[in-house]
PDB file with one MODEL, atoms N, CA, C and O in Angstrom:
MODEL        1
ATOM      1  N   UNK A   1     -17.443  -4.206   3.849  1.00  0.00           N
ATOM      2  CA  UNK A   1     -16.500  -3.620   2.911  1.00  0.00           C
ATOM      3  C   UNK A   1     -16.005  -4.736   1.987  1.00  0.00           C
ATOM      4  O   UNK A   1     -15.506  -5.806   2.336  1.00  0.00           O
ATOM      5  N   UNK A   2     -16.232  -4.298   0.752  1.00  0.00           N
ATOM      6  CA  UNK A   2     -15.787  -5.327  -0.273  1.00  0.00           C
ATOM      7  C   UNK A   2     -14.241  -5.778  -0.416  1.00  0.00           C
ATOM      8  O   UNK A   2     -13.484  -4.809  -0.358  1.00  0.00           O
ATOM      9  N   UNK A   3     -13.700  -6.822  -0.561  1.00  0.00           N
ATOM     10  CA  UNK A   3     -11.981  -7.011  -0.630  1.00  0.00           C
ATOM     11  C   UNK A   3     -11.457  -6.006  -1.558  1.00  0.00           C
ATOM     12  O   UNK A   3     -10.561  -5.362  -1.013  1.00  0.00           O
ATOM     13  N   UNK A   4     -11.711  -5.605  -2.866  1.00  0.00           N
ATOM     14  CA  UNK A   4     -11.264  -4.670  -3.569  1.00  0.00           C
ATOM     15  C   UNK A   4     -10.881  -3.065  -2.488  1.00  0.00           C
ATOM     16  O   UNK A   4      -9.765  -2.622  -2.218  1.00  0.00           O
ATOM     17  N   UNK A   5     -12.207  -2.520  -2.083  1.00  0.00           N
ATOM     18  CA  UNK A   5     -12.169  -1.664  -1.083  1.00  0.00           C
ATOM     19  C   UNK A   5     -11.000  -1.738   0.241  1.00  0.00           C
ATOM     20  O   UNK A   5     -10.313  -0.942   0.881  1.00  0.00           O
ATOM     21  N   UNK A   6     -11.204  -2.911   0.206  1.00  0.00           N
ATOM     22  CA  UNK A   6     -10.315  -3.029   1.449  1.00  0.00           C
ATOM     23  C   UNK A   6      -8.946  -2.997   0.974  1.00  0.00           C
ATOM     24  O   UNK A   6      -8.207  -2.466   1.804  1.00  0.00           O
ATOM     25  N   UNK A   7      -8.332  -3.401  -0.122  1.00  0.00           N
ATOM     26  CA  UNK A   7      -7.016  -3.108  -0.572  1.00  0.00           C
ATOM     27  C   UNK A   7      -6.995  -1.947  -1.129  1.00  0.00           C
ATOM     28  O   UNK A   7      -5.941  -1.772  -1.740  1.00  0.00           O
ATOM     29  N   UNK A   8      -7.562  -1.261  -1.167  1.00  0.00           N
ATOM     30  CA  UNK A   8      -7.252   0.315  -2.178  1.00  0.00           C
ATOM     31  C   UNK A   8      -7.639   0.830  -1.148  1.00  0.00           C
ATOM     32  O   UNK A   8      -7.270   1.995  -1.297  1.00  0.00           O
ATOM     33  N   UNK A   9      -8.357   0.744   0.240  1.00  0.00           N
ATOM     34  CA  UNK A   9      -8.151   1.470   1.679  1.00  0.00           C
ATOM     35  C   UNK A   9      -6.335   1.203   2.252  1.00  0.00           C
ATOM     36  O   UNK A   9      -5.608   2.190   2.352  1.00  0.00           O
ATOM     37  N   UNK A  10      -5.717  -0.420   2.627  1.00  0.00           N
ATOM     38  CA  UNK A  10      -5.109  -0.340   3.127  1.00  0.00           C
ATOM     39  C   UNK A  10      -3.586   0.322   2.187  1.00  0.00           C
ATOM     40  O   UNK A  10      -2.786   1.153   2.614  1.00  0.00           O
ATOM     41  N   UNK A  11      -3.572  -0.242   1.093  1.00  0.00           N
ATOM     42  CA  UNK A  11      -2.758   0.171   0.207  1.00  0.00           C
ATOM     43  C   UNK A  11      -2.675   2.155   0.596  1.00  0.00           C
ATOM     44  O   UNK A  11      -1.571   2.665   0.789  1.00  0.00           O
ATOM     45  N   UNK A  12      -3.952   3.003   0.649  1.00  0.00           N
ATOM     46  CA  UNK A  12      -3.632   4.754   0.374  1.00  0.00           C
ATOM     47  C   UNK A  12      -3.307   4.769   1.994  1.00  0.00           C
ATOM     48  O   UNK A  12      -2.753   5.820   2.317  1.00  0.00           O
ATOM     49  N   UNK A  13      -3.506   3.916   3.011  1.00  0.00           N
ATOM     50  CA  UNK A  13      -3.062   4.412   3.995  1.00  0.00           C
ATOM     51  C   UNK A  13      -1.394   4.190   4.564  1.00  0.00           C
ATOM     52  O   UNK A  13      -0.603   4.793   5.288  1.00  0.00           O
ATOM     53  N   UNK A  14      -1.430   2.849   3.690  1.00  0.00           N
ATOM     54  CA  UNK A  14      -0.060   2.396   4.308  1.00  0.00           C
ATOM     55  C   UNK A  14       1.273   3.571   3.461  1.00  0.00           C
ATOM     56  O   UNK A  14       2.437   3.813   3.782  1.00  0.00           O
ATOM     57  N   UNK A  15       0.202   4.192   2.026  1.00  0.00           N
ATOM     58  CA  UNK A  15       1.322   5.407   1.889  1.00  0.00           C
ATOM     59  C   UNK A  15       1.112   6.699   2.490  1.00  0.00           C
ATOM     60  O   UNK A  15       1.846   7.658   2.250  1.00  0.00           O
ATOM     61  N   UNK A  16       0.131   6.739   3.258  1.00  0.00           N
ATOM     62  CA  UNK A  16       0.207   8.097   3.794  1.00  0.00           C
ATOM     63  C   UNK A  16       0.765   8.325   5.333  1.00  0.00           C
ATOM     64  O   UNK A  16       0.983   9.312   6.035  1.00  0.00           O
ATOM     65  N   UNK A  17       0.886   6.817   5.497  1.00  0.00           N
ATOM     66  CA  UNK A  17       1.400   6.693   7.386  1.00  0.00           C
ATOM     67  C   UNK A  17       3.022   6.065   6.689  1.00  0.00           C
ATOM     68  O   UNK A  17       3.666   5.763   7.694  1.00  0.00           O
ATOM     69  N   UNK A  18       3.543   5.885   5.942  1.00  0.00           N
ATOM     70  CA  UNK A  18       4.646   5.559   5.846  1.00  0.00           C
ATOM     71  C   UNK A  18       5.710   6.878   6.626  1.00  0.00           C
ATOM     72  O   UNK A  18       6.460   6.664   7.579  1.00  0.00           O
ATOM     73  N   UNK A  19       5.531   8.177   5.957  1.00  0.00           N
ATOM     74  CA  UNK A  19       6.346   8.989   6.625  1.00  0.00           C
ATOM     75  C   UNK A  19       6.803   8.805   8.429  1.00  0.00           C
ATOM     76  O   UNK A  19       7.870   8.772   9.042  1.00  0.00           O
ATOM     77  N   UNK A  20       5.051   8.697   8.882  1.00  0.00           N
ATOM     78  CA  UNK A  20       4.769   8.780  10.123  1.00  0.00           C
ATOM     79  C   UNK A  20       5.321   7.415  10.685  1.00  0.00           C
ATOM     80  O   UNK A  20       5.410   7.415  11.913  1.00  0.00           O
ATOM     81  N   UNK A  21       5.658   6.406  10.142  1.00  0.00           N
ATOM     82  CA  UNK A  21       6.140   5.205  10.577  1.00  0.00           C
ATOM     83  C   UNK A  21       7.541   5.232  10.484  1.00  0.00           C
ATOM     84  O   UNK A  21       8.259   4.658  11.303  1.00  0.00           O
ATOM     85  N   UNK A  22       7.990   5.911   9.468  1.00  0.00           N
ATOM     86  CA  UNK A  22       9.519   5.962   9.584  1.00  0.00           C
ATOM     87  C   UNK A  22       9.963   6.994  10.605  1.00  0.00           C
ATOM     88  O   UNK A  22      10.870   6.736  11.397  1.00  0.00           O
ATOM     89  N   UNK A  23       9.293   8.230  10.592  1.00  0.00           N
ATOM     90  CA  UNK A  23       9.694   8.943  11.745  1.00  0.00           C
ATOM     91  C   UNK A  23       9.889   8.418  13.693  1.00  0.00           C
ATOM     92  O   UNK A  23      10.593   8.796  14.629  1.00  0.00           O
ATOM     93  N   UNK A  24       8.426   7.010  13.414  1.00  0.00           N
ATOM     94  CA  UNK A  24       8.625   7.069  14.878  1.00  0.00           C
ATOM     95  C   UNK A  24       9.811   6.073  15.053  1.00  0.00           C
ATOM     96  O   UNK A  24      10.364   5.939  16.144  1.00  0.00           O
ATOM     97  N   UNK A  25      10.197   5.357  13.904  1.00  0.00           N
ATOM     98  CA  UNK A  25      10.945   4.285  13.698  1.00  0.00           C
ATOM     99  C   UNK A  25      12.657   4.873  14.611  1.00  0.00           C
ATOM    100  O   UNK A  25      13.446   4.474  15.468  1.00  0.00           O
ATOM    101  N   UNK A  26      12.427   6.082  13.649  1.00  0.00           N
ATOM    102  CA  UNK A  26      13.683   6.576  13.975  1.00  0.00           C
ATOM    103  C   UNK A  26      13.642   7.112  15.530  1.00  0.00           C
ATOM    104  O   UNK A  26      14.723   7.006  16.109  1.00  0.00           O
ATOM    105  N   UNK A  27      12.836   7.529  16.099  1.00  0.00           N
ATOM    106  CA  UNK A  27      12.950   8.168  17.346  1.00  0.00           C
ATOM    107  C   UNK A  27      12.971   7.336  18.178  1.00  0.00           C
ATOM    108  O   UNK A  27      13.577   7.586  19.220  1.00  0.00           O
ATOM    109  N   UNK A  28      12.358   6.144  18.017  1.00  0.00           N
ATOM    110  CA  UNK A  28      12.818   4.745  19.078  1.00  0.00           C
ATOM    111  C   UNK A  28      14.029   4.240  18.661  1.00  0.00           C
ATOM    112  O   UNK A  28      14.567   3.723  19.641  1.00  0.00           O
ATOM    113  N   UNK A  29      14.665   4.149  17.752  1.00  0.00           N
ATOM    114  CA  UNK A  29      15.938   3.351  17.760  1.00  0.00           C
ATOM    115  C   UNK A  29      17.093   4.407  17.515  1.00  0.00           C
ATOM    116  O   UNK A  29      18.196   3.886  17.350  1.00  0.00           O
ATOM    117  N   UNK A  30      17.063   5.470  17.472  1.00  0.00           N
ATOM    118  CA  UNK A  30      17.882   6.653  17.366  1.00  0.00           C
ATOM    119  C   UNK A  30      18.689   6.654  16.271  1.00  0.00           C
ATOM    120  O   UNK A  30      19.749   7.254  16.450  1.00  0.00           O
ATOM    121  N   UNK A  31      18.492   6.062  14.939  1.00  0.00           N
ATOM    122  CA  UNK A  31      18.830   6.002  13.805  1.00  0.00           C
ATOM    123  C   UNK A  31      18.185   6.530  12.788  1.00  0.00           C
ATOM    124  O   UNK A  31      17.019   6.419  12.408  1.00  0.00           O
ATOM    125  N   UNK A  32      19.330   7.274  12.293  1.00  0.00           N
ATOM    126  CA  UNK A  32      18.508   8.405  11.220  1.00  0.00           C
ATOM    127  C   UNK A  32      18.368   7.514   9.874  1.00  0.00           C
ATOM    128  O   UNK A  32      19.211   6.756   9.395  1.00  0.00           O
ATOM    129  N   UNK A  33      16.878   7.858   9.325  1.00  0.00           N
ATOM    130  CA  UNK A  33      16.808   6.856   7.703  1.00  0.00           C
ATOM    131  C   UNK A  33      16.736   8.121   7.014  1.00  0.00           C
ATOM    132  O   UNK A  33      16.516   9.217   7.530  1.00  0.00           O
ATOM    133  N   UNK A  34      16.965   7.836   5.671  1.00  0.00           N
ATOM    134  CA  UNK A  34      16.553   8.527   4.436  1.00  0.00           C
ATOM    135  C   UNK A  34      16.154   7.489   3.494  1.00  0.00           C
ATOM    136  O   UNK A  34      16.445   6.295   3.411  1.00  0.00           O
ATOM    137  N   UNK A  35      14.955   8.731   2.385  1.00  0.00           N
ATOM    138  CA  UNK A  35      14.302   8.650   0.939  1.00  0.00           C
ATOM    139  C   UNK A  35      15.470   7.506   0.049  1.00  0.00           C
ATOM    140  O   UNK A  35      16.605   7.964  -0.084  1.00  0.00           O
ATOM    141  N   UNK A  36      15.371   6.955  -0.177  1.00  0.00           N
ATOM    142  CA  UNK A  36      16.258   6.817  -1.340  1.00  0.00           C
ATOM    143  C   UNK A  36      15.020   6.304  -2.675  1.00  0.00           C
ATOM    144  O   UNK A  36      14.845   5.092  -2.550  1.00  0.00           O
ATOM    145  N   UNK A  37      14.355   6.749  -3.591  1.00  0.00           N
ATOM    146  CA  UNK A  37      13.334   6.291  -4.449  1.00  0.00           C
ATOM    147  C   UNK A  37      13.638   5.552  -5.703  1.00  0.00           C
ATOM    148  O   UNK A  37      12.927   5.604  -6.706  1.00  0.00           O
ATOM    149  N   UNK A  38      14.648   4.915  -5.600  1.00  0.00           N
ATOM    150  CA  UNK A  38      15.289   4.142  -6.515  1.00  0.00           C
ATOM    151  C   UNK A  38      14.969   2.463  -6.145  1.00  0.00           C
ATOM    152  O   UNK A  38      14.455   2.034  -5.112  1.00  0.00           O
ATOM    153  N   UNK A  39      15.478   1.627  -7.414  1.00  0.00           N
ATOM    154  CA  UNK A  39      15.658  -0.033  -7.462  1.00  0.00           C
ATOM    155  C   UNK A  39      17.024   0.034  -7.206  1.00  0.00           C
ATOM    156  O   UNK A  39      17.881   0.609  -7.877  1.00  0.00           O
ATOM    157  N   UNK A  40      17.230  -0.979  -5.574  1.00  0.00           N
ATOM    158  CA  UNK A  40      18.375  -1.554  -5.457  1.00  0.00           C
ATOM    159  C   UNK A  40      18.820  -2.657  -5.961  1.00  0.00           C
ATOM    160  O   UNK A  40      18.015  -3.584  -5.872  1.00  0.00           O
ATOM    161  N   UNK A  41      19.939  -2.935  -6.524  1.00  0.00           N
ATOM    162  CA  UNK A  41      20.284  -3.702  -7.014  1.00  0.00           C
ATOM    163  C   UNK A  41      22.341  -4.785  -6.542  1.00  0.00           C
ATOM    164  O   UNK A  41      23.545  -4.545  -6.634  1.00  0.00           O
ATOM    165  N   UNK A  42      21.532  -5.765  -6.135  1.00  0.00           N
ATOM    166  CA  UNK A  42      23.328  -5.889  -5.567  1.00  0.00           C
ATOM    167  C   UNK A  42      24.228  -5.990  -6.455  1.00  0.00           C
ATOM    168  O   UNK A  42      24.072  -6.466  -7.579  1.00  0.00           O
ATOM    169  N   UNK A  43      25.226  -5.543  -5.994  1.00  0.00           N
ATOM    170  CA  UNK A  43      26.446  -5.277  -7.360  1.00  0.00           C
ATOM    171  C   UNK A  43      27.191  -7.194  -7.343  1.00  0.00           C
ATOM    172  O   UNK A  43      28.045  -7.245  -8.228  1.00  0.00           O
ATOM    173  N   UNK A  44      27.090  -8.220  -6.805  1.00  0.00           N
ATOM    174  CA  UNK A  44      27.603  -9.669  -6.749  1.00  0.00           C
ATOM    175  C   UNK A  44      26.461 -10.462  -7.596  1.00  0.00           C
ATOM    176  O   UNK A  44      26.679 -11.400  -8.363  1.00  0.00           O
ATOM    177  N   UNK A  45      25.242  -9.903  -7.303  1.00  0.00           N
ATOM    178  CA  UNK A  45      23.999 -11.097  -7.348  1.00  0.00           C
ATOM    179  C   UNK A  45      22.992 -10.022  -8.057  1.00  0.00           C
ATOM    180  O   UNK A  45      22.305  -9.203  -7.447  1.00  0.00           O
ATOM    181  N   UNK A  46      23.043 -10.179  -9.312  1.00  0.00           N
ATOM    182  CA  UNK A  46      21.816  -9.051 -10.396  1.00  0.00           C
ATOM    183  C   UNK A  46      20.563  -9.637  -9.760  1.00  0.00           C
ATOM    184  O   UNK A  46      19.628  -8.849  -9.625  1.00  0.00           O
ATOM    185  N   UNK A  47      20.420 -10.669  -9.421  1.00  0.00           N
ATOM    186  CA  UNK A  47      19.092 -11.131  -9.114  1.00  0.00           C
ATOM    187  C   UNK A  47      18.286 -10.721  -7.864  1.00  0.00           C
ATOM    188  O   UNK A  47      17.089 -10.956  -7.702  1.00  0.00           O
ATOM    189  N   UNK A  48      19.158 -10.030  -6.938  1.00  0.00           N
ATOM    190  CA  UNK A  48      19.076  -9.637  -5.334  1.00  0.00           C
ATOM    191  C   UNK A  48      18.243  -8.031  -5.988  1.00  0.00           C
ATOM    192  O   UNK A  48      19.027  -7.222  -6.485  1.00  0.00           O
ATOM    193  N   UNK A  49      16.880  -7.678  -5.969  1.00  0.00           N
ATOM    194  CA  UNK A  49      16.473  -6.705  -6.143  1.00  0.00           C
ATOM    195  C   UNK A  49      15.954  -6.165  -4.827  1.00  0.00           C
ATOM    196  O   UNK A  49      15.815  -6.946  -3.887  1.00  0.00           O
ATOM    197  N   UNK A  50      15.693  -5.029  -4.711  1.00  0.00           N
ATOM    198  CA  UNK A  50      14.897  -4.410  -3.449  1.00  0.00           C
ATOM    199  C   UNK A  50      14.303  -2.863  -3.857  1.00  0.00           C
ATOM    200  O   UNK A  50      14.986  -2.238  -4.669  1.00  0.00           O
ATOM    201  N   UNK A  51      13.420  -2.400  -3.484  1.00  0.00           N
ATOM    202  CA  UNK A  51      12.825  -1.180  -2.918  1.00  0.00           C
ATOM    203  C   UNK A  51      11.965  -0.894  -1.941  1.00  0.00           C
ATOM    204  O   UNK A  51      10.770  -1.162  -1.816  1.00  0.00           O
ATOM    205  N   UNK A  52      12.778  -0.271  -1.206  1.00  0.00           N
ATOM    206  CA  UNK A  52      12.459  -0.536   0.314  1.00  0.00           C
ATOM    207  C   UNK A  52      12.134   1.352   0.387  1.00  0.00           C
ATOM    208  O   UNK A  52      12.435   2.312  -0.324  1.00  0.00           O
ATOM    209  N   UNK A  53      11.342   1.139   1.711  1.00  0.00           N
ATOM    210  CA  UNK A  53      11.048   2.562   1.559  1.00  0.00           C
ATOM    211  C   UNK A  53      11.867   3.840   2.574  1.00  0.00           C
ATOM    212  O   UNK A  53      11.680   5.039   2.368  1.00  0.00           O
ATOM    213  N   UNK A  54      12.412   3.521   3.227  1.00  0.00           N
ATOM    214  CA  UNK A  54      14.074   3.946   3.604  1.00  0.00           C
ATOM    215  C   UNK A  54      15.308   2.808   3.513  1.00  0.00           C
ATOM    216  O   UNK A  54      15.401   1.580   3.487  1.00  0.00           O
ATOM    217  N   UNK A  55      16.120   3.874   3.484  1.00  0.00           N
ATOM    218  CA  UNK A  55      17.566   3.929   4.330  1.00  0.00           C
ATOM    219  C   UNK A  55      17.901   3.972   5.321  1.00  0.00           C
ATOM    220  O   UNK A  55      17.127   4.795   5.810  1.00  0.00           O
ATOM    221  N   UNK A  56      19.031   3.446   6.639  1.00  0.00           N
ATOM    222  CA  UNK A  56      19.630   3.607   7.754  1.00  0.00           C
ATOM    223  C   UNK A  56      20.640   4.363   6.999  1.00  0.00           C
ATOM    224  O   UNK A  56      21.189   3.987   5.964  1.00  0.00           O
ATOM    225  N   UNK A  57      20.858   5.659   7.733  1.00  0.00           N
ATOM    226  CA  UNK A  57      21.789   6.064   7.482  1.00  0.00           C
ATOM    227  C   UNK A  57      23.263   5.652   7.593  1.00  0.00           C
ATOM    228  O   UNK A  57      23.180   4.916   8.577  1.00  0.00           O
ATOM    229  N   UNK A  58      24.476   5.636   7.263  1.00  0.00           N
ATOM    230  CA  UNK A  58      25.855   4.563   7.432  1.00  0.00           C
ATOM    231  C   UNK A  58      25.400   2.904   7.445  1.00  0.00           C
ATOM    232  O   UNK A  58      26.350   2.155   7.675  1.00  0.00           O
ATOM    233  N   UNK A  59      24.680   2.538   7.328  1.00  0.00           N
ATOM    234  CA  UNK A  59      24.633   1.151   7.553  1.00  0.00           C
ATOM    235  C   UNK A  59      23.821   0.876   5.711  1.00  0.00           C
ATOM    236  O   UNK A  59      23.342   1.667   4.899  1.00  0.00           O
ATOM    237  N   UNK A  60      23.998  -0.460   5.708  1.00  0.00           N
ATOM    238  CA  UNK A  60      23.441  -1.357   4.053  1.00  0.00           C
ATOM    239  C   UNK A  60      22.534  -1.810   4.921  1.00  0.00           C
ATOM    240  O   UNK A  60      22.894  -2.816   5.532  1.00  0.00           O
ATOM    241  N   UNK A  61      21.443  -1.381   5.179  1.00  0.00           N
ATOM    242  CA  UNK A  61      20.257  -1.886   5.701  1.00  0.00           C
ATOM    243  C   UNK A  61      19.014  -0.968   5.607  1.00  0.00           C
ATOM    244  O   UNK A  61      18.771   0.176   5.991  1.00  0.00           O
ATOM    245  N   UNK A  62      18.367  -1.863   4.985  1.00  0.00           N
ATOM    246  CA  UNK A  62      16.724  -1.279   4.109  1.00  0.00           C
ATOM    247  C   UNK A  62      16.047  -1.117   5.611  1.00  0.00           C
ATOM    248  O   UNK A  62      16.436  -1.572   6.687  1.00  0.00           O
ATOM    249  N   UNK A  63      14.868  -0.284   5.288  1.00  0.00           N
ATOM    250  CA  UNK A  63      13.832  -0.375   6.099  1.00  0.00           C
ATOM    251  C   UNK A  63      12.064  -0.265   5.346  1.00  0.00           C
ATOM    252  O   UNK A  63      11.615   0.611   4.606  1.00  0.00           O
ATOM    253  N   UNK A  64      11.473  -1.353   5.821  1.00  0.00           N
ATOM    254  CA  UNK A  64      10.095  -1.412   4.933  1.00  0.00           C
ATOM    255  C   UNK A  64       9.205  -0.993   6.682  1.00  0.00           C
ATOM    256  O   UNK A  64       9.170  -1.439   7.829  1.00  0.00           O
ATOM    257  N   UNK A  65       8.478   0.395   5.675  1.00  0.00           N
ATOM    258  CA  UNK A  65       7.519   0.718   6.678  1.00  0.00           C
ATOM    259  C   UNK A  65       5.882   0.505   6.507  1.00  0.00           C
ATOM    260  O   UNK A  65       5.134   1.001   5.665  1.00  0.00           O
ATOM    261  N   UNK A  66       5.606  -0.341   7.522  1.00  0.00           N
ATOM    262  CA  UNK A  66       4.350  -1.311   7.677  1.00  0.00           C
ATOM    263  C   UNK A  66       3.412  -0.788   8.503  1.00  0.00           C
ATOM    264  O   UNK A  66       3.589  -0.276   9.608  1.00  0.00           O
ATOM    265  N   UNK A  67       2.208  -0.977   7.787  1.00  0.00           N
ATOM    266  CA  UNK A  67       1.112  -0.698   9.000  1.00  0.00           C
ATOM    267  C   UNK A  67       0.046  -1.814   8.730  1.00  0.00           C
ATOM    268  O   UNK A  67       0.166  -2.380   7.643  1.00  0.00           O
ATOM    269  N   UNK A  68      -0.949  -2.212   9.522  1.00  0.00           N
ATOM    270  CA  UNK A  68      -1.279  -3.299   9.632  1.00  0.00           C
ATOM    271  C   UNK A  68      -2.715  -3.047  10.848  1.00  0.00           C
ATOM    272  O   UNK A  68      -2.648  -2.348  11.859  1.00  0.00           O
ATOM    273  N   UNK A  69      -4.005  -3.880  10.351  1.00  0.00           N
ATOM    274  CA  UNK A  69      -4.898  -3.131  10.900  1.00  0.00           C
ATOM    275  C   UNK A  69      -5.696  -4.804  11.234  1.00  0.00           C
ATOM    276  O   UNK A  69      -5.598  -5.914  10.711  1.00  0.00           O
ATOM    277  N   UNK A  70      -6.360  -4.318  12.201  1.00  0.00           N
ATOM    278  CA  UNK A  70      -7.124  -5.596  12.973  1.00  0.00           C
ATOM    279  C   UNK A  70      -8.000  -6.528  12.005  1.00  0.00           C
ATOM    280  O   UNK A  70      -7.959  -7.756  12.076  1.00  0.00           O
ATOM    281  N   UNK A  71      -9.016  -5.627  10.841  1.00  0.00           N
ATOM    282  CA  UNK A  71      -9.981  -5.873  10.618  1.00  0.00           C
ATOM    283  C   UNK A  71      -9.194  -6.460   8.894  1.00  0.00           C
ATOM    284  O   UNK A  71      -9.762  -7.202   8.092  1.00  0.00           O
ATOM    285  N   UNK A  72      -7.896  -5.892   8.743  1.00  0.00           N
ATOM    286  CA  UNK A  72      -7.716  -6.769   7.763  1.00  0.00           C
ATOM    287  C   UNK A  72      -6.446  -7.989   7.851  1.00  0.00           C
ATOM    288  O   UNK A  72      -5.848  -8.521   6.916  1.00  0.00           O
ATOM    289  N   UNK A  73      -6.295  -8.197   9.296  1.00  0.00           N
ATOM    290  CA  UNK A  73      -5.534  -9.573   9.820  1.00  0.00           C
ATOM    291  C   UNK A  73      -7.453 -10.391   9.968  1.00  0.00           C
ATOM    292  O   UNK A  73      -7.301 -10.977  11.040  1.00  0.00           O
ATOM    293  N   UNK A  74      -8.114 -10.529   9.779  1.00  0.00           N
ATOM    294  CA  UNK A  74      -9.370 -11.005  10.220  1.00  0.00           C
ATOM    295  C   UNK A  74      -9.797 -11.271   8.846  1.00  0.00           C
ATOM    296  O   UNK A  74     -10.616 -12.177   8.691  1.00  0.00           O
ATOM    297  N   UNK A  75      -9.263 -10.458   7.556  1.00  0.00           N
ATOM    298  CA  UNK A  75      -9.883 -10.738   6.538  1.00  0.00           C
ATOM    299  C   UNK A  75      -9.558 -12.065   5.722  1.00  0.00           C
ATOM    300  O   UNK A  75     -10.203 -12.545   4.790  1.00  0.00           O
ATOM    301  N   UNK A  76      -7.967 -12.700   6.528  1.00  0.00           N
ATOM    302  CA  UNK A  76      -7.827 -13.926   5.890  1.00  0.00           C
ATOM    303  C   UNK A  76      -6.825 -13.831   4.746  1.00  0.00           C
ATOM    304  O   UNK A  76      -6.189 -14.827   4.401  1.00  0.00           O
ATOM    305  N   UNK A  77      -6.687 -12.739   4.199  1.00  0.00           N
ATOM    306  CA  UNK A  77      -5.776 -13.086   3.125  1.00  0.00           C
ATOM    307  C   UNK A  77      -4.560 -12.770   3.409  1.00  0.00           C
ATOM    308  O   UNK A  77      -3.854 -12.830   2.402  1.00  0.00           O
ATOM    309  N   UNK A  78      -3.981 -12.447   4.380  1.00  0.00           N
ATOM    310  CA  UNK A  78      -2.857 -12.658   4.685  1.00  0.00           C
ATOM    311  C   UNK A  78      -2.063 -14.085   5.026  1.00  0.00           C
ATOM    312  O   UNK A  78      -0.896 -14.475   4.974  1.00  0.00           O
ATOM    313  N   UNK A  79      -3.524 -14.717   5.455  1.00  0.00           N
ATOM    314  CA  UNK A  79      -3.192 -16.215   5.804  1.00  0.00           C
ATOM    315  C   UNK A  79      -3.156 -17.049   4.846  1.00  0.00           C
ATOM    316  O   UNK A  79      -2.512 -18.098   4.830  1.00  0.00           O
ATOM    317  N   UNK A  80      -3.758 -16.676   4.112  1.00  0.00           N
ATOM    318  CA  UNK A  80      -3.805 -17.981   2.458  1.00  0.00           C
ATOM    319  C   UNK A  80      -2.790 -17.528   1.789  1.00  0.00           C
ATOM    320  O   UNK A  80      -2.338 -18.321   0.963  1.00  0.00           O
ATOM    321  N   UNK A  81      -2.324 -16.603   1.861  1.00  0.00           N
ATOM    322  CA  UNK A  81      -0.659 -16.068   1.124  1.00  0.00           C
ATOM    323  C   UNK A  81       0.515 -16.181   1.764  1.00  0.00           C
ATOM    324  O   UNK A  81       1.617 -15.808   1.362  1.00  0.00           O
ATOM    325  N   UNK A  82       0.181 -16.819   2.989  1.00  0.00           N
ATOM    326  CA  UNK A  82       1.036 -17.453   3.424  1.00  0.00           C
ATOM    327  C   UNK A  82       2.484 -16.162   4.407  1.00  0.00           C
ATOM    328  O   UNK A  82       3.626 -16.390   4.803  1.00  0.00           O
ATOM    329  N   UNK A  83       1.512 -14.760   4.436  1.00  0.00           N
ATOM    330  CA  UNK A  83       2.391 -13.981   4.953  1.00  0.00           C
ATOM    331  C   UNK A  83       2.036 -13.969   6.608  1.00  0.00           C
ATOM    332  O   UNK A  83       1.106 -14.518   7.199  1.00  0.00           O
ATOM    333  N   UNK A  84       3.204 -13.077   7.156  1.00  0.00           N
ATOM    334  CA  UNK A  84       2.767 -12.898   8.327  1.00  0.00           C
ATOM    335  C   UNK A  84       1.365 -12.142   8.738  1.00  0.00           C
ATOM    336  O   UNK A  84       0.756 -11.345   8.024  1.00  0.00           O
ATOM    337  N   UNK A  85       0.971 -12.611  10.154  1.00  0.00           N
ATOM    338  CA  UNK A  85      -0.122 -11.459  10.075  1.00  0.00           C
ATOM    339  C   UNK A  85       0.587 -10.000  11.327  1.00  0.00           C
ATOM    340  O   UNK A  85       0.222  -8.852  11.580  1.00  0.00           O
ATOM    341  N   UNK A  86       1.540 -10.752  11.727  1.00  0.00           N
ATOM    342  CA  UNK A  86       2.195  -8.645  12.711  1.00  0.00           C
ATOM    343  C   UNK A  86       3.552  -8.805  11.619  1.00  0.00           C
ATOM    344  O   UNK A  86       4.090  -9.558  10.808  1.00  0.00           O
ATOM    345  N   UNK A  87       3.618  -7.750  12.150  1.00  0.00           N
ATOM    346  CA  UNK A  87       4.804  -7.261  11.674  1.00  0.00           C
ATOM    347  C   UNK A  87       5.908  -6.753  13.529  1.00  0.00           C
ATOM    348  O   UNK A  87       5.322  -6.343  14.532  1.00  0.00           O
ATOM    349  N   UNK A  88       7.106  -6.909  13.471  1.00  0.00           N
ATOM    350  CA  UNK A  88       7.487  -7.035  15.011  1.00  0.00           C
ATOM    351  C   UNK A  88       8.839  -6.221  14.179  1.00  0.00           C
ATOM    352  O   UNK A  88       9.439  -6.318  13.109  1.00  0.00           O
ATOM    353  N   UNK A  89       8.877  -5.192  15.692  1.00  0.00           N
ATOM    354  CA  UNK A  89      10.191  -4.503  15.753  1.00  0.00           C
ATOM    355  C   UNK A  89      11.196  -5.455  16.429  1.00  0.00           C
ATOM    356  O   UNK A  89      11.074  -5.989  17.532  1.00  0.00           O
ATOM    357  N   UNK A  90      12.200  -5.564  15.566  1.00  0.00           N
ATOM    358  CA  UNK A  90      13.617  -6.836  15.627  1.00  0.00           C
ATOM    359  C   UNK A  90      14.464  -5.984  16.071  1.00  0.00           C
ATOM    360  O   UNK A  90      15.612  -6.389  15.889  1.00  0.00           O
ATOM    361  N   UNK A  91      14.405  -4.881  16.623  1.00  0.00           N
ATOM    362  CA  UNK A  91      15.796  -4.220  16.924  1.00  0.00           C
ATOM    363  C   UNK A  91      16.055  -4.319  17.927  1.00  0.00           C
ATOM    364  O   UNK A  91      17.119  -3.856  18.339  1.00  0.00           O
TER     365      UNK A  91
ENDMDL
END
């Protein structure tokens, strides 16, 4: 699979399992998120941007929902960009 392929694979999946990631998100930590489809912006610091793909409900805390697949932690470019290769539930 060509690298192009492989980002326009992981990219349509990571939006079609997003729902499914926030849902299980919520059923393990018993915190309800919501949609919000807007640019956050902090009202102290214009420069503090975010769009995150939920909300915690009552709480100022984003949630980015990740999915992440064997064959493209193996492809390397996560490592030359210097990102992580898991992603880990911190709660």
């Amino acid at each position: 699979m060509e690298k192009e392929d492989l980002q326009s694979e992981s990219a349509y999946f990571g939006n079609v399992l997003e729902e499914v990631v926030a849902k299980e998100f919520s059923k393990r930590t018993n915190l309800k998120v919501q949609c919000r489809n807007a640019i956050l912006q902090h009202p102290e610091y214009p420069w503090m941007i975010a769009n995150v793909d939920r909300l915690i409900v009552g709480e100022k805390i984003g949630l980015e929902c990740k999915v992440s697949s064997e064959y493209f932690e193996k492809s390397g470019d996560q490592k030359k960009e210097g990102e992580q290769k898991r992603y880990l539930n911190k709660s």
